[in-house]
BATI-158095 format. One record per atom (N, C-alpha, C): residue number from 0; residue in one letter; x, y, z; atom name. Coordinates in Angstrom, 3 decimals. Example, Ala and Ser with C-alpha at 12.3 -4.5 7.8 and 13.67 -1.06 7.14 Angstrom:
(0, a, (13.190, -5.690, 7.800), N)
(0, a, (12.300, -4.500, 7.800), CA)
(0, a, (13.200, -3.300, 7.800), C)
(1, s, (12.850, -2.250, 7.080), N)
(1, s, (13.670, -1.060, 7.140), CA)
(1, s, (12.900, 0.030, 7.870), C)
***
This chain:
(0, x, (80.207, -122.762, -93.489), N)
(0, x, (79.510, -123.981, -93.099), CA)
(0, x, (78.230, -124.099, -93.924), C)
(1, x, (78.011, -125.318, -94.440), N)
(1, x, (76.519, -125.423, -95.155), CA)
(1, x, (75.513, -125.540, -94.224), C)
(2, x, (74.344, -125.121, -95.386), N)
(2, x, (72.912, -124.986, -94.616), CA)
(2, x, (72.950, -126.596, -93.929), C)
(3, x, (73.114, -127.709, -94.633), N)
(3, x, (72.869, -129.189, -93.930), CA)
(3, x, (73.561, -129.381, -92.640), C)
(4, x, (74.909, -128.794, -92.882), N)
(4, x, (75.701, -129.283, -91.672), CA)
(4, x, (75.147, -128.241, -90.432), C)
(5, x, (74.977, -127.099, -90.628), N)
(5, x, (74.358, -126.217, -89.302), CA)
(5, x, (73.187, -126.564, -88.455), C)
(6, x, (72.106, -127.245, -90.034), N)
(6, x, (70.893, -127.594, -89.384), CA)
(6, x, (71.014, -129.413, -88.707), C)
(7, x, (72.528, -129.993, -88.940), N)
(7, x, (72.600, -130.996, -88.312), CA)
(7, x, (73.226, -131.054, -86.976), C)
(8, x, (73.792, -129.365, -86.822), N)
(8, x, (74.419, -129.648, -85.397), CA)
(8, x, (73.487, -128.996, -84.835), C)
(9, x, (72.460, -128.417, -85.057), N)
(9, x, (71.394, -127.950, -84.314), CA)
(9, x, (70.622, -128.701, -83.900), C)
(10, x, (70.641, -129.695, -84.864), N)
(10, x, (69.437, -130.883, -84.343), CA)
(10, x, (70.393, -131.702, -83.228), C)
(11, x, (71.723, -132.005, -83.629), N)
(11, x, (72.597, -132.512, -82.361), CA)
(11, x, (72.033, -132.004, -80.988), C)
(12, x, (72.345, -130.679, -81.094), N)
(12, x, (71.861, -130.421, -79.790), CA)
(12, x, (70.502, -130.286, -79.347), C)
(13, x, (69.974, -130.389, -80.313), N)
(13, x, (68.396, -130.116, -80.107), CA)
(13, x, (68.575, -131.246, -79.627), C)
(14, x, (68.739, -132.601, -80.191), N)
(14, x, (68.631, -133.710, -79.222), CA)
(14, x, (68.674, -133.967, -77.528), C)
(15, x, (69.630, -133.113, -76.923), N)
(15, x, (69.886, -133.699, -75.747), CA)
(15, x, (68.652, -132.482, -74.846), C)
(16, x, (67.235, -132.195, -75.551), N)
(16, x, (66.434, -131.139, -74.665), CA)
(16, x, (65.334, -131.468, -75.444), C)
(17, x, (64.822, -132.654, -76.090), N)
(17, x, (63.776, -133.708, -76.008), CA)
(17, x, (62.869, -133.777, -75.160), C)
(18, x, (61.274, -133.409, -75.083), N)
(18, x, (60.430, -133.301, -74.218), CA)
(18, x, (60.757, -134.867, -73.359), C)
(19, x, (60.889, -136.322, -74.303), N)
(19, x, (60.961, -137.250, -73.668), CA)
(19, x, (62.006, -138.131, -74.119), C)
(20, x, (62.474, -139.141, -73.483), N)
(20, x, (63.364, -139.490, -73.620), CA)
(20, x, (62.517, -140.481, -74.950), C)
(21, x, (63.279, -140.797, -76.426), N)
(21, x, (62.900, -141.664, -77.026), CA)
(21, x, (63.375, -143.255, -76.581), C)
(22, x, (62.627, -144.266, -77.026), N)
(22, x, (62.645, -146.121, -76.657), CA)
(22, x, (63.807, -145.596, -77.314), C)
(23, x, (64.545, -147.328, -77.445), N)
(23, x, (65.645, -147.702, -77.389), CA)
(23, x, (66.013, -147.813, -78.940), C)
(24, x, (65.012, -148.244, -79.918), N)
(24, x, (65.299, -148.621, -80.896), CA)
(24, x, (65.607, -147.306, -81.622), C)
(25, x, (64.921, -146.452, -81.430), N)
(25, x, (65.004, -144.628, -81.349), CA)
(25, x, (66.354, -144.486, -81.523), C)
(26, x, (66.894, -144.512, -80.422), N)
(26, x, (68.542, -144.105, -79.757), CA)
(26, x, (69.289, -144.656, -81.087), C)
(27, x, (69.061, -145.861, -80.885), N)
(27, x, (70.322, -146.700, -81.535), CA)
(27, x, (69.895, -145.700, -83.181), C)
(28, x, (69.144, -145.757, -83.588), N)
(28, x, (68.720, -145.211, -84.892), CA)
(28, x, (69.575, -143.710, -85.298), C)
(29, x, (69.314, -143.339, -84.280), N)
(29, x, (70.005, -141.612, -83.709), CA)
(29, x, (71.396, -142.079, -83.794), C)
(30, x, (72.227, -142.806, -82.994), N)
(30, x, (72.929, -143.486, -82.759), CA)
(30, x, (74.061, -143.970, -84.407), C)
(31, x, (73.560, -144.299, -85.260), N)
(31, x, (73.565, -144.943, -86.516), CA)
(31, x, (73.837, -143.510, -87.156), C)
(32, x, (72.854, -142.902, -87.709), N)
(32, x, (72.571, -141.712, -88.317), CA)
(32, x, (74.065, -140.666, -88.232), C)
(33, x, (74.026, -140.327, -86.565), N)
(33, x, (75.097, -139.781, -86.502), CA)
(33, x, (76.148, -140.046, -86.483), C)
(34, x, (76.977, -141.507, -86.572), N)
(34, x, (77.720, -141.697, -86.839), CA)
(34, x, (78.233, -141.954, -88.100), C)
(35, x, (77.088, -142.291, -89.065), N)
(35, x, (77.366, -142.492, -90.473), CA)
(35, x, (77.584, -141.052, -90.875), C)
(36, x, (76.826, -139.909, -90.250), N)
(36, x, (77.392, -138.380, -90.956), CA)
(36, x, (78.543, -137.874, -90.358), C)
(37, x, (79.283, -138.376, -89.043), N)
(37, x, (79.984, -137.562, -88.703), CA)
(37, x, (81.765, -138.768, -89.350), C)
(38, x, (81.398, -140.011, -89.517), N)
(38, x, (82.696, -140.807, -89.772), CA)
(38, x, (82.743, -141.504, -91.101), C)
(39, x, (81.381, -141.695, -91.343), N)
(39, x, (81.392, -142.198, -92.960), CA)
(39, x, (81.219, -143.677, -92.171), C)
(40, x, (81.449, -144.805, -93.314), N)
(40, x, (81.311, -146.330, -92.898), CA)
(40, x, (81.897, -146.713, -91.948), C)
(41, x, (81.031, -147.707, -90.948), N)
(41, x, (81.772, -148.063, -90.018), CA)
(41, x, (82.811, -149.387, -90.637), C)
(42, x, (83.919, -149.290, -89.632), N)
(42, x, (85.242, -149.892, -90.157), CA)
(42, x, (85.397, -150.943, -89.035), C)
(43, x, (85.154, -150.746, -87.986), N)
(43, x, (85.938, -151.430, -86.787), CA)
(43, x, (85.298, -152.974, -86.526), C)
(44, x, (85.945, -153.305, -85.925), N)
(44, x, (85.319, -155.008, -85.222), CA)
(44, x, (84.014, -154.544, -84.618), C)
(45, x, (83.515, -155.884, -84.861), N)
(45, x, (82.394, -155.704, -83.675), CA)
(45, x, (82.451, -156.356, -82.463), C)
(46, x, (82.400, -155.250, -81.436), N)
(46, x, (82.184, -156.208, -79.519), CA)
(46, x, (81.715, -157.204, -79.725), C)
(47, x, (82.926, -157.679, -78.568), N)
(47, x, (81.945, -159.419, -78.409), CA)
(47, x, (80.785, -159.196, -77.535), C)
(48, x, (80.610, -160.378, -77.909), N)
(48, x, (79.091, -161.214, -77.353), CA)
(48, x, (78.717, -160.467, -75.795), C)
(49, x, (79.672, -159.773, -74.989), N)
(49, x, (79.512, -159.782, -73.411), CA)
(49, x, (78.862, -158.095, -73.742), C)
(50, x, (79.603, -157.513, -74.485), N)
(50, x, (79.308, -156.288, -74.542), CA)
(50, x, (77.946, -155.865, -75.510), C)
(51, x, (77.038, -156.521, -75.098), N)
(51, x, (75.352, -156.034, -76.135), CA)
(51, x, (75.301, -154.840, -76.182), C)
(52, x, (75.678, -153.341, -75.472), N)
(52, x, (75.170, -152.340, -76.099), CA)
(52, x, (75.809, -151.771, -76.827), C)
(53, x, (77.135, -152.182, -76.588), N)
(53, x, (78.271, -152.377, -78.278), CA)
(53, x, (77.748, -152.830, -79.235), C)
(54, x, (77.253, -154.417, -78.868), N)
(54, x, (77.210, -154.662, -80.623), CA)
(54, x, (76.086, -153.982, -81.093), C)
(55, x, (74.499, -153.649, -80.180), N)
(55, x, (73.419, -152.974, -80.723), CA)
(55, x, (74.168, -151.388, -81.041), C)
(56, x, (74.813, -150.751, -80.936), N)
(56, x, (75.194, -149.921, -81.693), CA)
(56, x, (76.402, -149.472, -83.139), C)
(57, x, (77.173, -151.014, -82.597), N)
(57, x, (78.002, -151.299, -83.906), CA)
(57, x, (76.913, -151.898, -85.048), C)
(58, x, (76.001, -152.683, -85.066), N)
(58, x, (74.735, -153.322, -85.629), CA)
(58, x, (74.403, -151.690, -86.434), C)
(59, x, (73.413, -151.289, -85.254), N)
(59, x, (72.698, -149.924, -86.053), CA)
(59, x, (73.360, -148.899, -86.541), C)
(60, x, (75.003, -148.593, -86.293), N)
(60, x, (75.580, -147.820, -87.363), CA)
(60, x, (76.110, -149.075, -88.828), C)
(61, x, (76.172, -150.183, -88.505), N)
(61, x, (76.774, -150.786, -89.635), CA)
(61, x, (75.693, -151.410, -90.916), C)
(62, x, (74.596, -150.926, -90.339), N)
(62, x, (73.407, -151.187, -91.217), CA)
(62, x, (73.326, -150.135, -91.883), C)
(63, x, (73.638, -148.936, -91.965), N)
(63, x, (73.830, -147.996, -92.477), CA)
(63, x, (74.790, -147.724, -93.628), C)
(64, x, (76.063, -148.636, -94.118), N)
(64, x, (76.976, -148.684, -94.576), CA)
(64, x, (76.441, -148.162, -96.336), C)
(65, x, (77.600, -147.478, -96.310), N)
(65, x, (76.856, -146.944, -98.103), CA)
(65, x, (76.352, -145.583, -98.100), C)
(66, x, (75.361, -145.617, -97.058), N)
(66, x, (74.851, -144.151, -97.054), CA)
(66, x, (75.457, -142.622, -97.140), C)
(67, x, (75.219, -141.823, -97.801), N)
(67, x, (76.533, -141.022, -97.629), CA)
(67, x, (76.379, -139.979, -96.698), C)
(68, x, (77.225, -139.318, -96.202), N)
(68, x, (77.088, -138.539, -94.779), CA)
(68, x, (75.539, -137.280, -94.899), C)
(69, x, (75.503, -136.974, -96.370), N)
(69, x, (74.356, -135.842, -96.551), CA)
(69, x, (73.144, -136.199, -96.218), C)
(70, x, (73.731, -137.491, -97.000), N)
(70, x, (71.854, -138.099, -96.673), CA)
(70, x, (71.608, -138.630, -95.183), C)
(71, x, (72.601, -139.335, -94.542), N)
(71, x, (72.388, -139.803, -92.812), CA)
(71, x, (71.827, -138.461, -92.061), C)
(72, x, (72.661, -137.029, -92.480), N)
(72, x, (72.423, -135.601, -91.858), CA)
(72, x, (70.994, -135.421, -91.787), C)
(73, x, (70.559, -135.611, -93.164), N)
(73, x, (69.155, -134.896, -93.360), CA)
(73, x, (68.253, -135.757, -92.795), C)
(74, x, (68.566, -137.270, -92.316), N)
(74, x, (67.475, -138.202, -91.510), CA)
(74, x, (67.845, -138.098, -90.480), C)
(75, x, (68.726, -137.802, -89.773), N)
(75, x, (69.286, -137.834, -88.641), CA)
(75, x, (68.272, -136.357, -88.151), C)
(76, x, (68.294, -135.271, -89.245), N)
(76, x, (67.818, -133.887, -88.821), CA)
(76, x, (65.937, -134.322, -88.580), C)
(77, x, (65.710, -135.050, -89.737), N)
(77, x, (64.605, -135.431, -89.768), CA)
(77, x, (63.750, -136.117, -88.549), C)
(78, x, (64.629, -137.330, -88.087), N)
(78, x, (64.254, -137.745, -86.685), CA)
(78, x, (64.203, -137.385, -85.771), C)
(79, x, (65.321, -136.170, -85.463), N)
(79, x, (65.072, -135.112, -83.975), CA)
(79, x, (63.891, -134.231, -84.193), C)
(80, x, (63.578, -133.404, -85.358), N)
(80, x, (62.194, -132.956, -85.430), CA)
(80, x, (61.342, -133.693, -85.507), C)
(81, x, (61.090, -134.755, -86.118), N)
(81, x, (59.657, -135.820, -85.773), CA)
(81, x, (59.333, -135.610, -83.876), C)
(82, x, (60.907, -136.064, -83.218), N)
(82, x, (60.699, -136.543, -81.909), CA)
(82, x, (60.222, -134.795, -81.151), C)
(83, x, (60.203, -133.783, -81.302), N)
(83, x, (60.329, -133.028, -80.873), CA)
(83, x, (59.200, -132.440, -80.306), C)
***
């Protein structure tokens, strides 16, 4: 296993033992990050209109598109230590 990917599932879990819970825009960001490192581009439809915390998370992973999984890892790692 590489040094990136270990120190990204560490920060995975480091995530869920967060002194505080981060705002929302936070999440979705987290949200984005890890899905662009763990699936690559998002592919799928986006929820309709009824389902908003679908589309705010189809939105913040699909803004991400392009990025390649190393680099989402190392911001993704980056943002759980900022929050920490």
């Amino acid at each position: 296993m590489s040094d990136l990917k270990a120190q990204f599932e560490k920060a995975a879990a480091d995530s869920t033992q967060l002194p505080e819970r981060p705002e929302n825009k936070t999440l979705l960001e987290l949200y984005g990050l890890y899905k662009q490192a763990t699936a690559g581009d998002n592919a799928g439809a986006r929820p309709g209109f009824t389902d908003m915390a679908g589309r705010m998370k189809f939105d913040a992973w699909a803004a991400l598109k392009g990025k390649s999984g190393e680099e989402a890892m190392q911001e993704y790692i980056d943002l759980i230590e900022s929050l920490k």
